[in-house]
N, C-alpha and C positions, 0 to 999 in steps of 0.2 A: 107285364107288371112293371111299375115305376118304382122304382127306389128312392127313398126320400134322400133329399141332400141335405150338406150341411157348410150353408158359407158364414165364413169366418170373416168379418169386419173388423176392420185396425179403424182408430180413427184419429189423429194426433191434432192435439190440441198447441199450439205454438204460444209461446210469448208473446203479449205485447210490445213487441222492442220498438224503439225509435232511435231517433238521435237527436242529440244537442249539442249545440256549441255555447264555448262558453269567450267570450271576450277579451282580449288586455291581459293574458297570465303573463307575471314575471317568469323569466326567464332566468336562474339561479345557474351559478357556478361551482360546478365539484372538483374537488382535489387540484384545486391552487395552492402554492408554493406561497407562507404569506412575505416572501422577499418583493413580491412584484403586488403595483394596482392594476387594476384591469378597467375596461371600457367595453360592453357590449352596443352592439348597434344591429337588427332594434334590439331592445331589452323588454320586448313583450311577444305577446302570441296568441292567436284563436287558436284552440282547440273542438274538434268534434270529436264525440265520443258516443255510443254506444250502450242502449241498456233498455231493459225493462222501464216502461215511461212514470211508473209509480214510483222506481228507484232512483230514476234519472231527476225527478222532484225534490229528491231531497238532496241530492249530488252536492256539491259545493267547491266553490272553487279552489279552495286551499286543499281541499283531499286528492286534485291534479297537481305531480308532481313534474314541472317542466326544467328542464337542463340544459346543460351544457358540459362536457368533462375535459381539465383543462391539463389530465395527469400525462406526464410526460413532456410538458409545452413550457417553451421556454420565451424568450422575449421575441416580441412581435408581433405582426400580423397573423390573422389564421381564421378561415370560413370553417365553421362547425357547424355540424349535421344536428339541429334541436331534438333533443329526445323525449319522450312524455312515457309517464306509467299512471294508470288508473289501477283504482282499487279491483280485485280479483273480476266481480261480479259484471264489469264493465269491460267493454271493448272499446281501445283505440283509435280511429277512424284515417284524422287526418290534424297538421300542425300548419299552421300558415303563419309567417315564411315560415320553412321548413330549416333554413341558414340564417346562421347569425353569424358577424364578425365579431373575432376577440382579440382585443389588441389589450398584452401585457408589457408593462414597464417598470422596469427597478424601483422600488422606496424612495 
């Protein structure tokens, strides 16, 4: 005699994720000292990012926030590591260049 069995099927359904990149984002400067002007070079950046592609549709560029932190720096030259934050729902990818130079000087 056979005994009936009993299998158990999972089946996961995944996201549509993709990616996109988005163009030319400025590159903004945090916690400058307003005693100095600054000069970045470049002053822009590609970003690719990461997302559900029905959310990635409605993304927008200004909801990427790209940087620079300038706390602690004092006059001169200085290669900073570009940093990017996407909203929760998204994932990061990649920042091209990745370095910017920030060159501050006195008022």
């Amino acid at each position: 005699m056979v005994e009936p069995r009993t299998v158990l099927v999972k089946v996961l359904i995944g996201e549509d994720r993709t990616e996109k990149t988005f163009h030319g984002l400025p590159i903004r400067l945090r916690n400058v000292s307003i005693v100095y002007k600054f000069q970045l070079t470049p002053t822009t950046v590609d970003v690719v990012v990461e997302g559900r592609k029905d959310e990635l549709e409605k993304l927008r560029p200004e909801d990427i926030e790209v940087f620079v932190d300038a706390r602690n720096l004092g006059e001169g030259s200085t290669d900073l590591r570009v940093q990017v934050e996407v909203p929760d729902r998204f994932t990061f990818v990649k920042v091209t260049p990745d370095i910017t130079n920030l060159v501050l000087r006195p008022r």
